[in-house]
C-alpha positions as CSV (number, residue, x, y, z in Angstrom):
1,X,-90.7,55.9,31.0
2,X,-88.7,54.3,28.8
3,X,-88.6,55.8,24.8
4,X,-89.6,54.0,21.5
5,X,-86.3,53.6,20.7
6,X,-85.4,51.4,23.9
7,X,-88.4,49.7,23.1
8,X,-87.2,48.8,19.8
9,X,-83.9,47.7,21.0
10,X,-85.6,45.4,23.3
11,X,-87.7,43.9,21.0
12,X,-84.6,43.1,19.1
13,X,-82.7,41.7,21.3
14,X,-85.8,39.5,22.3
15,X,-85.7,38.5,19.1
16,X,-81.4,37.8,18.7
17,X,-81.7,35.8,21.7
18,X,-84.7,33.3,20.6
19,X,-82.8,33.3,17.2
20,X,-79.9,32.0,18.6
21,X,-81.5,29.8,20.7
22,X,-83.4,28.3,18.2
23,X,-79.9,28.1,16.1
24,X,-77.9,26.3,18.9
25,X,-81.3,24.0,19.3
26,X,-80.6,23.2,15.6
27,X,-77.3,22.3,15.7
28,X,-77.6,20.2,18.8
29,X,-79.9,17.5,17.0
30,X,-77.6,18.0,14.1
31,X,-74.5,17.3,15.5
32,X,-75.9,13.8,16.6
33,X,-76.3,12.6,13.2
34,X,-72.7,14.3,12.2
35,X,-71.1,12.7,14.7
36,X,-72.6,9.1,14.0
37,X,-71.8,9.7,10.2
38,X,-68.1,10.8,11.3
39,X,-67.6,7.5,13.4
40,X,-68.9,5.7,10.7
41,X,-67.3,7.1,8.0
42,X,-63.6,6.9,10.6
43,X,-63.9,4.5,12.6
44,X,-63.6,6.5,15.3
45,X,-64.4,4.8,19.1
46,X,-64.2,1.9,17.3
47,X,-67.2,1.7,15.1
48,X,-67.0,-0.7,12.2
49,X,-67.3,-0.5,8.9
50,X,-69.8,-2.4,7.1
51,X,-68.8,-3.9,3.5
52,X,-71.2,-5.3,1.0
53,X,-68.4,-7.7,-0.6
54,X,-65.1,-9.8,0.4
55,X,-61.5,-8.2,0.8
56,X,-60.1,-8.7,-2.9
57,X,-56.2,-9.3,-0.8
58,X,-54.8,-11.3,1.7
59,X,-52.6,-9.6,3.9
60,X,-49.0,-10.9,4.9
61,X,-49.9,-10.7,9.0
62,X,-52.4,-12.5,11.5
63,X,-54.3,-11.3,14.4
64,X,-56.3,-12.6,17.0
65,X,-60.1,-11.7,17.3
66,X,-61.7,-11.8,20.4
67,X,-65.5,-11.7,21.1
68,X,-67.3,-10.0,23.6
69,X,-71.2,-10.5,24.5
70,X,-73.1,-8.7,27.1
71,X,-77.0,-8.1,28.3
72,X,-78.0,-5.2,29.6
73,X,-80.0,-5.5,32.7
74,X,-83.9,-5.6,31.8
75,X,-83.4,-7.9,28.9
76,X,-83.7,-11.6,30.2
77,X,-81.3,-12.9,27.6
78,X,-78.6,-15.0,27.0
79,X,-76.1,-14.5,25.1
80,X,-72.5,-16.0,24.1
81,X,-70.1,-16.3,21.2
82,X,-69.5,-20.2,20.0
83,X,-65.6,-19.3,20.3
84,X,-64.3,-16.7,22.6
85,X,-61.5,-16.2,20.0
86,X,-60.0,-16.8,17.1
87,X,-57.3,-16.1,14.7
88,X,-57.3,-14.9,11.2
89,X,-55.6,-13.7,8.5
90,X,-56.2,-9.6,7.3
91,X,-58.0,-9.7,4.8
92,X,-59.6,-13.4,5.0
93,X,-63.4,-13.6,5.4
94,X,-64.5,-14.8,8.4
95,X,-68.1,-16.3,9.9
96,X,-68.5,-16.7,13.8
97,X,-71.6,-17.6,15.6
98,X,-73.5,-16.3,18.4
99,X,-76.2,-18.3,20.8
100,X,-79.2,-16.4,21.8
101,X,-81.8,-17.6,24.4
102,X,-84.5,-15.9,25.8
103,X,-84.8,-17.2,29.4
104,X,-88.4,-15.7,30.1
105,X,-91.9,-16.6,29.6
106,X,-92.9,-13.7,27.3
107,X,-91.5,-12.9,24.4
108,X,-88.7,-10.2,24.0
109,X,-87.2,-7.7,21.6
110,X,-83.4,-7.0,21.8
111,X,-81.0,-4.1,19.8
112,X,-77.2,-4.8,19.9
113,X,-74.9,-2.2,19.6
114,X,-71.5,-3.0,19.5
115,X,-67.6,-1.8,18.9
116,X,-64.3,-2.9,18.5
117,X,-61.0,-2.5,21.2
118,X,-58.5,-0.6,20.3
119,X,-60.6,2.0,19.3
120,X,-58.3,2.2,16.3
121,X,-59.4,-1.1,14.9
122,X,-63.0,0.2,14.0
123,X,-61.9,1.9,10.2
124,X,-60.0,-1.8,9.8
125,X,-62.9,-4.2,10.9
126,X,-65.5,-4.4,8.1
127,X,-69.0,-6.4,8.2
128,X,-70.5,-8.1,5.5
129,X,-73.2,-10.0,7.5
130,X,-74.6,-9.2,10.9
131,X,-77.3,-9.5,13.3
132,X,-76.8,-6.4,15.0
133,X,-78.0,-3.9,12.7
134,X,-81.5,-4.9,12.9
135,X,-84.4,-5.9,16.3
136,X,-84.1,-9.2,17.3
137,X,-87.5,-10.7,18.6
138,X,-87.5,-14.3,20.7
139,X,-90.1,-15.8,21.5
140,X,-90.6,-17.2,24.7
141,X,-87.4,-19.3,25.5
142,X,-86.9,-19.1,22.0
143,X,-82.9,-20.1,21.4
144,X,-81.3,-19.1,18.3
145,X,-77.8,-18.9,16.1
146,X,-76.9,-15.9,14.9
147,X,-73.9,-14.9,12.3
148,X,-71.5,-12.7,11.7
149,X,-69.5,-12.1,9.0
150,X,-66.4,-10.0,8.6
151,X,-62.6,-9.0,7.4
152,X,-60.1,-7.6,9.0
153,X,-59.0,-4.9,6.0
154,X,-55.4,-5.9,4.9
155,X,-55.0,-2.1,4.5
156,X,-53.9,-2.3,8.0
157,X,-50.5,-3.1,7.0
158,X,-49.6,-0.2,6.0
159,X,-50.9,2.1,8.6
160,X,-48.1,2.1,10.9
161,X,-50.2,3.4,14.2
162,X,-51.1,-0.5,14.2
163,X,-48.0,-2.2,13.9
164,X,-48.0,-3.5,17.2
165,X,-51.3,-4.8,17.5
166,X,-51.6,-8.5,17.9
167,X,-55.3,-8.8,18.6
168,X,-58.7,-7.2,18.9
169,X,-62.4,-7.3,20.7
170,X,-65.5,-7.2,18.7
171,X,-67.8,-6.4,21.5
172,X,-71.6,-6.5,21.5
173,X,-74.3,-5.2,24.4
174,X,-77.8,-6.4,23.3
175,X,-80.4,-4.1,25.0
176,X,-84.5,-4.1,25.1
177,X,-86.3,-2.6,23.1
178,X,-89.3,-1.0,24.2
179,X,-91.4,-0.1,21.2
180,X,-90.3,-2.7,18.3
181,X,-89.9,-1.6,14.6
182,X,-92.8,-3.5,12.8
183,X,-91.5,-2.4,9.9
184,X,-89.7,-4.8,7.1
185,X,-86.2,-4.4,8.1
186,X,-83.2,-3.3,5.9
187,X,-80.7,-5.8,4.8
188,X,-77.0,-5.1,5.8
189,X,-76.1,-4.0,1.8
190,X,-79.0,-1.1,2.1
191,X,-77.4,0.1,5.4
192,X,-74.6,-0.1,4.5
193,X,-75.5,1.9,0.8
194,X,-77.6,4.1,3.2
195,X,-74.2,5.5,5.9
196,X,-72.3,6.2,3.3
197,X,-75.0,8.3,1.5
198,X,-76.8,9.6,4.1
């Protein structure tokens, strides 16, 4: 028959293990959020920064920006850049188009989440204007334009890790949504406001 002091001991370490279980729990939805706000804040697997004005300098170099568009299967879109490419100068703001057409009979709500290539590009490449930070609802065979607008940060110049880069994706995979947001959505200046404060 065990004692009251094994029972005690027992009950403890009952109680450490749902502790820590409840602990590592925690820090497992936590670490989603810190790890968003760290590739936000870096760059890092090439997320991009978003800007709520223009670059105040021109850079000295060029580089080419090439545009990636993609569906996901389930979402009977399509999508395509107006230019597959283009070339600008760091620093110069930039607006680029992208053609959306829903090719069903219902109407359709699409997220796109997107990324630059190289991965390195993402603390350079700031947005000032862009569709993908909000739902997108079309209509049946609905077609619409859709704009971006961005900067490659002069700042670039002077981070050596990118001296041989000539050029650049900006990729985007739109996705369904299942359960659209009906509420108002936020403009690209409150997002942006909101990742740097959240």
């Amino acid at each position: 028959m065990r004692s009251i002091k094994q029972i005690k001991q027992d009950r403890w370490l009952a109680f450490g293990l749902v502790s820590v279980f409840i602990v590592m729990l925690s820090i497992s939805f936590a670490s989603a959020r810190l790890y968003e706000m760290f590739c936000k804040a870096t760059g890092y697997g090439g997320t991009t920064q978003v800007a709520s004005a223009s670059s105040k300098a021109l850079g000295q170099r060029n580089i080419r920006v090439r545009f990636d568009a993609n569906v996901a299967p389930g979402l009977p879109w399509k999508f395509e850049p107006e230019k597959s490419e283009i070339e600008v100068k760091l620093g110069e703001t930039v607006e680029v188009y992208y053609t959306i057409r829903n090719t069903s009979a219902q109407d359709a709500t699409g997220i796109a989440t997107y990324n630059v290539q190289p991965d390195m590009m993402g603390s350079f490449f700031n947005k000032i204007q862009c569709f993908c930070f909000t739902e997108q609802t079309l209509k049946a065979g609905e077609t619409r334009t859709e704009t971006v607008v961005f900067f490659v940060d002069p700042a670039m110049e002077k981070d050596k890790h990118t001296d041989l880069i000539q050029s650049m994706t900006l990729s985007y995979t739109f996705a369904t949504v299942k359960s659209p947001n009906k509420s108002p959505s936020k403009s690209l200046a409150e997002l942006g406001k909101s990742s740097k404060t959240d």
